[in-house]
C-alpha positions as CSV (number, residue, x, y, z in Angstrom):
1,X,-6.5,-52.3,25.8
2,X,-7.9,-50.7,22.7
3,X,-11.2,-52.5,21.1
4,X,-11.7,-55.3,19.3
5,X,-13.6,-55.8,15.5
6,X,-13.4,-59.0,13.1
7,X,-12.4,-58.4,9.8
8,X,-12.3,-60.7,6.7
9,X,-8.8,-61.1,6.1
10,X,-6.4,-62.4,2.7
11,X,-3.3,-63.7,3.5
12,X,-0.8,-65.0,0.8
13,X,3.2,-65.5,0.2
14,X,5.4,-63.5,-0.9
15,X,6.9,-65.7,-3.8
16,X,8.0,-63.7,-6.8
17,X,8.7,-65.5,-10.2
18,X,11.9,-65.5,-11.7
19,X,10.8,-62.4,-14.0
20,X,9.4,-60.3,-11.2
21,X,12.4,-57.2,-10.4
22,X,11.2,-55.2,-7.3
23,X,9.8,-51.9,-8.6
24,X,10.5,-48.0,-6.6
25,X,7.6,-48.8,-5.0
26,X,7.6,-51.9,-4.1
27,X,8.1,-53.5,-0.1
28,X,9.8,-56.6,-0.6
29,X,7.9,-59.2,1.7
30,X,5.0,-56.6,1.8
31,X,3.5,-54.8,-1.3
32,X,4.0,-54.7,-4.8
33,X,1.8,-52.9,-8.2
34,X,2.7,-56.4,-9.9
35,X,-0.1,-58.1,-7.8
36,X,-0.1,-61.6,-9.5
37,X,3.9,-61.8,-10.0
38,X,4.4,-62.1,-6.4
39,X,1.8,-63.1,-4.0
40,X,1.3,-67.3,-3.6
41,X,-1.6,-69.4,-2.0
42,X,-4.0,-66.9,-0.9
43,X,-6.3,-67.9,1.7
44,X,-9.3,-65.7,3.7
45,X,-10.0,-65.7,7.3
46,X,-11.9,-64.2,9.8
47,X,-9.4,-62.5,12.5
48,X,-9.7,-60.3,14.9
49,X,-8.0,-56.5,14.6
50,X,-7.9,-53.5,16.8
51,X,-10.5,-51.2,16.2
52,X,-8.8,-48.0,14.3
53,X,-8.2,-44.4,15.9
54,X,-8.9,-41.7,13.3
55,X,-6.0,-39.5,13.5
56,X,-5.4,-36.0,12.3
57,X,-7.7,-35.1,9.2
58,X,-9.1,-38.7,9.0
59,X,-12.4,-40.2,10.1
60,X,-13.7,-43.3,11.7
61,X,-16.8,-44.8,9.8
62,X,-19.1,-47.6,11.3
63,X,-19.4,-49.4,7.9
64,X,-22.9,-50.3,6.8
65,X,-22.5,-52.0,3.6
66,X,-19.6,-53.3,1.7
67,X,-19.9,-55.0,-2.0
68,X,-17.8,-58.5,-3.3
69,X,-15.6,-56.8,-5.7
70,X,-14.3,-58.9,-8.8
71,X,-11.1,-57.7,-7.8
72,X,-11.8,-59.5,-4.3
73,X,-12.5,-62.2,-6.3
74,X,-8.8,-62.3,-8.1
75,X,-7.2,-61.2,-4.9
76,X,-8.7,-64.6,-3.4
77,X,-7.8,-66.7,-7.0
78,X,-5.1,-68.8,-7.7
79,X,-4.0,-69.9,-10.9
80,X,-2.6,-73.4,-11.4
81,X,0.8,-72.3,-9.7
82,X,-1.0,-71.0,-6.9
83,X,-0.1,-67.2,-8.3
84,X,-3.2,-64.6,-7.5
85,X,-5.2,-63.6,-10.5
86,X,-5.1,-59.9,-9.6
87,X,-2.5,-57.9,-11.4
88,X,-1.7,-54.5,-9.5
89,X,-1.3,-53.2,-6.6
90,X,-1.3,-55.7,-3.6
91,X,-0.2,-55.6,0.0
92,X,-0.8,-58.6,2.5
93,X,-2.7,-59.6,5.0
94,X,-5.2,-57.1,4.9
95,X,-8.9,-56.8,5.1
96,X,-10.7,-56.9,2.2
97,X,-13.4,-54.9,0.6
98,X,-13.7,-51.5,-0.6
99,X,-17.1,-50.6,-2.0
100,X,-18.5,-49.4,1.1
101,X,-20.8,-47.2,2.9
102,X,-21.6,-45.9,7.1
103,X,-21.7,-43.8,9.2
104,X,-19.7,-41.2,10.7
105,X,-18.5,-42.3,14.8
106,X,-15.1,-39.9,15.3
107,X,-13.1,-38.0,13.7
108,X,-9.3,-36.3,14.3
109,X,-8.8,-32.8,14.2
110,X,-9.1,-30.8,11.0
111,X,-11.0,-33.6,9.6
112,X,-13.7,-31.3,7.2
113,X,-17.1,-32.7,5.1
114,X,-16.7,-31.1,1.8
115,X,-20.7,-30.8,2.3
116,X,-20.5,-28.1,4.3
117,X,-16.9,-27.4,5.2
118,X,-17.1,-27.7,8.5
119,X,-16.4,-30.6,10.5
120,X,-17.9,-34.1,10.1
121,X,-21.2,-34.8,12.6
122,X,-21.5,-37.9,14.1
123,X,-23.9,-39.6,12.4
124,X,-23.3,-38.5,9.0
125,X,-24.0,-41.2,6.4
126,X,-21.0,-40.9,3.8
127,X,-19.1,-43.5,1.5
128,X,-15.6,-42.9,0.6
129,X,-13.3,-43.4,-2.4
130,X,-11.4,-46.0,-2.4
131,X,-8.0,-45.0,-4.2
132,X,-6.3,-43.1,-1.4
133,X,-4.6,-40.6,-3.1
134,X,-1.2,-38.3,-1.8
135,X,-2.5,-34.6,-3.2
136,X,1.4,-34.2,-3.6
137,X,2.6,-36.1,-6.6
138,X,2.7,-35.0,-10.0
139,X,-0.3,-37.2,-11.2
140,X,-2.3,-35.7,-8.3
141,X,-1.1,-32.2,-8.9
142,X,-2.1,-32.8,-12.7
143,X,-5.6,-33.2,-11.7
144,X,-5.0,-37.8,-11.4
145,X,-5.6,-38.9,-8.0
146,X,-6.3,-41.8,-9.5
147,X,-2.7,-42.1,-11.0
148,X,-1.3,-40.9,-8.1
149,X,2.6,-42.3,-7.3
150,X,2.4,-42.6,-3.7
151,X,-1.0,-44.8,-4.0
152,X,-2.8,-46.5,-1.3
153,X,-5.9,-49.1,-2.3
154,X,-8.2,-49.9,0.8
155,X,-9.2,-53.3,0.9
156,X,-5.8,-53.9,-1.6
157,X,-2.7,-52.7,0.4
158,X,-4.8,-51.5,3.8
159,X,-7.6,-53.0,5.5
160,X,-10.4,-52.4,4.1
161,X,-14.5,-52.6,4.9
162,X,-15.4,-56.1,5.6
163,X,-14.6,-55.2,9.4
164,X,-17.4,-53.4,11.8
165,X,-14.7,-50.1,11.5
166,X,-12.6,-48.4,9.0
167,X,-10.8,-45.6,9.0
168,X,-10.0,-43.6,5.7
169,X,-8.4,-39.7,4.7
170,X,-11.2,-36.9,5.3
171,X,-10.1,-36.2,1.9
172,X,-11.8,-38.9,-0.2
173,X,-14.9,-39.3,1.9
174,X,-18.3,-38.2,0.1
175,X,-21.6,-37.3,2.3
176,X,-24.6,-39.6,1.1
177,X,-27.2,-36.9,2.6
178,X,-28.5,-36.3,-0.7
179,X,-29.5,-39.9,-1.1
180,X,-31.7,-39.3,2.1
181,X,-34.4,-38.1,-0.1
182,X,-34.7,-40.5,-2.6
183,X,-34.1,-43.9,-1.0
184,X,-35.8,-45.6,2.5
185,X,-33.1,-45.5,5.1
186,X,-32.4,-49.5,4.7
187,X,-31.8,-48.6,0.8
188,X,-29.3,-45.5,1.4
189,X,-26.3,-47.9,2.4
190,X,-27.1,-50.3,0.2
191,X,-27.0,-47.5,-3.1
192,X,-23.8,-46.1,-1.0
193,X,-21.4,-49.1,-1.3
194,X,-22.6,-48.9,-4.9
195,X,-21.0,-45.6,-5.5
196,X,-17.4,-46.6,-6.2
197,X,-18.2,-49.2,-8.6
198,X,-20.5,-46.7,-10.7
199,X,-17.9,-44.3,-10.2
200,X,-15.5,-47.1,-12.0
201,X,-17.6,-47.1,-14.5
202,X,-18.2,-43.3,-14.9
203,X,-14.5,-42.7,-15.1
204,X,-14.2,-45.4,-18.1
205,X,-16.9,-44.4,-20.6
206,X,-16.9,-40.9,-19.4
207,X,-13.4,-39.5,-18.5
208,X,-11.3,-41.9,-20.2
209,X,-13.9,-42.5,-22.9
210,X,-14.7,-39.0,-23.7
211,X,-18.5,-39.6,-23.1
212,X,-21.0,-39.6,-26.0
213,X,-23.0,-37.7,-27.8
214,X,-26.9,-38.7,-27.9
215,X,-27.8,-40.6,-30.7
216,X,-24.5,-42.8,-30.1
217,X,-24.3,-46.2,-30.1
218,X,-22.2,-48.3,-27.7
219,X,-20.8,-51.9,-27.5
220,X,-19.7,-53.0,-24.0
221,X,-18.5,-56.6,-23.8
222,X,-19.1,-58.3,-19.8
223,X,-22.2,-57.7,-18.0
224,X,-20.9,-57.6,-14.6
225,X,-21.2,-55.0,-11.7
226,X,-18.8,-52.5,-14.1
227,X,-20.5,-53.2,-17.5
228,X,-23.8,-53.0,-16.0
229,X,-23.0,-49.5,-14.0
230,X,-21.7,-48.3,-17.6
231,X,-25.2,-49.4,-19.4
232,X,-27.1,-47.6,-17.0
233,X,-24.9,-44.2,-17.5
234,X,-24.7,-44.7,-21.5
235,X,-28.4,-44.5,-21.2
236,X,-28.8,-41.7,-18.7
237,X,-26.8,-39.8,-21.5
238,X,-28.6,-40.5,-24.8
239,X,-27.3,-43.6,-26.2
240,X,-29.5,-44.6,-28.9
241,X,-28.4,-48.6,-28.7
242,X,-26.6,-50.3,-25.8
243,X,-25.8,-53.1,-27.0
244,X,-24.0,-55.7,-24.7
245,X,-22.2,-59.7,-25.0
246,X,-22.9,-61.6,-21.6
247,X,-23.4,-65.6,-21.8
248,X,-24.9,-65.6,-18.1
249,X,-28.3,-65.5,-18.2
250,X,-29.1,-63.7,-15.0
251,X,-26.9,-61.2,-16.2
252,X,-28.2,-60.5,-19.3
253,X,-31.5,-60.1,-17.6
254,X,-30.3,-57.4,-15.4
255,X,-28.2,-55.7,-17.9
256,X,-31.6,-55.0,-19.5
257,X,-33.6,-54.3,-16.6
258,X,-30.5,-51.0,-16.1
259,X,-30.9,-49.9,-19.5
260,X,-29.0,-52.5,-22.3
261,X,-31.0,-51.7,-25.7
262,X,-29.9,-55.7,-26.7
263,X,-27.7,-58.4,-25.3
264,X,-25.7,-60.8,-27.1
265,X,-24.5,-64.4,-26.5
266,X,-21.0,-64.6,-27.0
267,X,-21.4,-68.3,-27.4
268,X,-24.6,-68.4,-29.7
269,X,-22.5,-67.0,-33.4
270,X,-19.8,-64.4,-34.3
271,X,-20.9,-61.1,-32.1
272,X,-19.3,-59.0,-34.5
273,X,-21.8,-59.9,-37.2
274,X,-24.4,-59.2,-35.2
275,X,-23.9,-56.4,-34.2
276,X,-23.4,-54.8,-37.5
277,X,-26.9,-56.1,-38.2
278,X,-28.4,-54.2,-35.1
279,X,-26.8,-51.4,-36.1
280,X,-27.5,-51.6,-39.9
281,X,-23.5,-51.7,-40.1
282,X,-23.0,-48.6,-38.6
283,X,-20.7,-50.2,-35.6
284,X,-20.3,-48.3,-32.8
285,X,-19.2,-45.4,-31.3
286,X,-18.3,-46.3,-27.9
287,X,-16.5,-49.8,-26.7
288,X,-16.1,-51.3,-23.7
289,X,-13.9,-54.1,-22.6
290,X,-15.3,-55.5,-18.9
291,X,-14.9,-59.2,-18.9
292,X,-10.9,-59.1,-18.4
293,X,-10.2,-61.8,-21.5
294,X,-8.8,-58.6,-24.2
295,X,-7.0,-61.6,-26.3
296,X,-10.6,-62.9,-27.0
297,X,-12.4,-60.1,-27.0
298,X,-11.0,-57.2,-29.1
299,X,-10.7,-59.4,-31.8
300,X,-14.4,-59.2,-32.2
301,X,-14.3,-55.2,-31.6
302,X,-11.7,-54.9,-34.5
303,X,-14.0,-56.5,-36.6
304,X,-16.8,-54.2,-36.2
305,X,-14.5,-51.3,-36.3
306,X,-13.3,-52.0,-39.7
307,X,-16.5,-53.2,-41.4
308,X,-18.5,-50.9,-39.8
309,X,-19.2,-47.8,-40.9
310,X,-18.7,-45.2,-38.0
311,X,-15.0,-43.5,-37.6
312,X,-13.3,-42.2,-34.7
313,X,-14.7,-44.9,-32.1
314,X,-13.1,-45.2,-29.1
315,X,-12.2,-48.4,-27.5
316,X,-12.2,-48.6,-23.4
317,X,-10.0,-50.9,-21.5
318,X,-11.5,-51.2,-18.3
319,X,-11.0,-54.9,-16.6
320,X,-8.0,-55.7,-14.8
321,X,-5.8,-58.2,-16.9
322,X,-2.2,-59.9,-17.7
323,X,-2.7,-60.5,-21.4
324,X,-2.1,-58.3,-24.6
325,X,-4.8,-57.3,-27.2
326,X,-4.3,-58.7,-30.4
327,X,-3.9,-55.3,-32.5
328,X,-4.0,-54.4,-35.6
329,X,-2.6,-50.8,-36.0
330,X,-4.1,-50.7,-39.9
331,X,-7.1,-50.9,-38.6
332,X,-7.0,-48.0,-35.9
333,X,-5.2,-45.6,-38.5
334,X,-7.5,-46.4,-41.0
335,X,-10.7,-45.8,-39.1
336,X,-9.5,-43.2,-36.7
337,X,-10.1,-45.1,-33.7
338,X,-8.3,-45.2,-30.3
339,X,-7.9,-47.4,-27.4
340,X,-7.5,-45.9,-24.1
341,X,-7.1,-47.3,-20.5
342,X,-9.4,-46.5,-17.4
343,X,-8.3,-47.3,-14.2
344,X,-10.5,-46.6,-10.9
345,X,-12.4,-43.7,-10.5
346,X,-10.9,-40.8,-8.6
347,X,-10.4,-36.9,-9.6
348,X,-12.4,-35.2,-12.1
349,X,-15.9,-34.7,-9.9
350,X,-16.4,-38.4,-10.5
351,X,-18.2,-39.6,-7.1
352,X,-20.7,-35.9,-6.6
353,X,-22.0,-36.8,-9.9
354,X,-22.1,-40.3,-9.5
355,X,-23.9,-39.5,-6.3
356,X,-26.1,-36.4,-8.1
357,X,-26.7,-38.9,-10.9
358,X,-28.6,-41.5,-8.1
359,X,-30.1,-38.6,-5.8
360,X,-31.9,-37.7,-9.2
361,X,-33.7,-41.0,-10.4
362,X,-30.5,-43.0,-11.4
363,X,-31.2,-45.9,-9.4
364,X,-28.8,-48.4,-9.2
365,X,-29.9,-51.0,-6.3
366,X,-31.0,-53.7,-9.0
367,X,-27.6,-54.3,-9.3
368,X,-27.3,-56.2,-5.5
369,X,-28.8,-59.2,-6.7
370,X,-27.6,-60.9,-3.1
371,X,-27.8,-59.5,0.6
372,X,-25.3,-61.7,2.9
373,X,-23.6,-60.7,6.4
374,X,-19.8,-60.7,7.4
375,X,-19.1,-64.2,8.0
376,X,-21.0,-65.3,4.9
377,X,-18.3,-63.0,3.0
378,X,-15.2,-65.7,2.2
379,X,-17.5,-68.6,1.3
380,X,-19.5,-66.1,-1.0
381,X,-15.9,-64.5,-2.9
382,X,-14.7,-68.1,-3.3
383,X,-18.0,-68.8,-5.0
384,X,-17.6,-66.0,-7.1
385,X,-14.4,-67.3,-8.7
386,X,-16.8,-70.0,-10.6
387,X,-20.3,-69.3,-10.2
388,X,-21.2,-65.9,-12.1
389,X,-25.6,-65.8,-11.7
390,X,-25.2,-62.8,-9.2
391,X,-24.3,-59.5,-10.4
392,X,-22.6,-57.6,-6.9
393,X,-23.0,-59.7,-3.4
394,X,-23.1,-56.8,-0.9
395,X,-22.9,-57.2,3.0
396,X,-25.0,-55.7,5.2
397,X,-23.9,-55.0,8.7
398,X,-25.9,-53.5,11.4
């Protein structure tokens, strides 16, 4: 009889609405990328799975650590139809959580550590990706694991890391040895699970962004786990002003503990205005859009792209979301500026030099501003969906 873990578990219906046509990759009953079309009264429990068996090139991790994603959040959020708030790619039931961190305990044959190319030792503290990506698709081909046609999401469409066990591709795991040195052992895990929501980040202002240059200034609009990630990497880079709209105290707090140059009350006058006055009407650069309301937000960035006085910004679309951006194309043509979408993190070298980035004094712990354990996790995500003080909720599992 094979062994026994709890895991924290969302179930939901399958219910499409009258608009939703099955897509190619769609499993009726099962999975669809059209999360929030489909799925119906979500509801989290604690059941009990088998314990996976790592098969050939995967590995079975003893999971340490595992952050409350906003995505969780959605997944777990109905609207006033009972519809989930999450909009791509879904598949239930399945265990949630996917910012996680352990330890290696087995591995199948030809599983190999990208450390050291050799195989994985028992022990090995790692974190893994957690877009599993085919390696045989176009997308992944063209250098976009994270586009990749044949996706898989852990802790979406397969169990994820709120469980004692998980088991993901050799292929997408990433050693956290050169954490070892920088952080107490109690803090390696914790700055491990932290990884893939940096690494979020990273890809949006960096990849998809285009970076900047120093002496840039940068606008991002939500101070949550993402926004804040991004602050501290704008900084690490040479931004001359961060400058970032949060209404939630505790978060604004942070957001300048990791970096933020100024923060902004959404809700205390017209953000636009000020931050052309910060800036001396310059503008910005850089923008990010993290709080997953576009229709309210980018009204505000249009408005500082057009009075201020800096061309060829670059607007960043990062938070998950149903509703279209009020655009003005004028204003884009006019001031050379661009809007782009980021979505997850893979490809491009983006977890090593996340994880470089932290090994080398990029510390991004302040960010777990609340330490709970596994059966604490579905009272804590439905707290989330109202209750915004705490910046990432993280798990911690012996």
């Amino acid at each position: 009889m094979a062994a026994k873990m709890r895991g924290v578990t969302l179930l939901a219906d399958w219910s499409p609405k009258p608009k939703f046509k099955l897509g190619a990759k769609d499993i009726a009953g099962r999975q669809s990328y059209l999360g929030s079309l489909v799925w119906r009264h979500p509801r989290i429990a604690i059941l009990e799975h088998d314990v996976p068996t790592p098969g050939p090139e995967e590995v079975l991790i003893k999971v340490k650590a595992c952050g409350i994603c906003g995505s969780d959040v959605h997944m777990a959020q109905a609207d006033d139809e009972g519809y989930i708030y999450y909009p791509g790619l879904t598949g239930f039931p399945a265990i949630l959580g996917h910012e996680l961190s352990g330890v290696v305990v087995a591995t199948g044959k030809g599983a190999l550590n990208k450390r050291t190319n050799k195989p994985f030792e028992v022990g090995e503290p790692v974190t893994t990706e957690e877009m599993l990506w085919c390696g045989q698709c176009k997308p992944c081909a063209d250098g976009y694991p994270n586009h990749c046609e044949n996706l898989d999401e852990i802790g979406f469409n397969v169990n994820g890391a709120f469980a004692e066990y998980i088991v993901v591709p050799a292929r997408t795991i990433w050693s956290l040895k050169p954490l070892m040195d920088v952080y107490p052992e109690e803090k390696v895990f914790m700055a491990g699970s932290l990884i893939e929501p940096t690494s979020v980040a990273y890809n949006a202002v960096i990849e998809r962004g285009g970076g900047i240059r120093p002496g840039d200034r940068v606008v991002i609009f939500g101070a949550g786990p993402i926004g804040v990630a991004a602050t501290a990497i704008l900084k690490r880079a040479g931004a001359a002003q961060v400058i970032v709209s949060e209404p939630q105290p505790e978060r604004a707090k942070l957001v300048l503990q990791m970096g933020a140059d100024y923060v902004i009350n959404p809700f205390e006058g017209d953000v636009a205005e000020q931050v052309l006055e910060i800036t001396d009407g310059m503008g910005a650069n850089l923008f990010m859009e993290a709080t997953g309301l576009p229709e309210i937000v980018y009204p505000s960035i249009e408005k500082i792209i057009w009075e201020g006085r800096t061309l060829n910004a670059t607007v960043v679309v990062t938070a998950r979301a149903e509703a279209k951006m009020p655009v003005t194309g004028e204003v884009l043509q006019v001031r050379r500026a661009g809007i782009v979408g980021a979505q997850g993190h893979s490809g491009h070298g983006t977890f090593p030099r996340v994880i470089s980035a932290m090994a080398s004094g990029m510390d991004m712990t302040p960010m777990i501003t609340k330490q709970i354990t596994l059966d604490e996790v579905p009272e804590n995500i439905i707290k989330l969906q109202t209750d915004r003080k705490e910046c990432k909720v993280t798990c911690l599992m012996g």
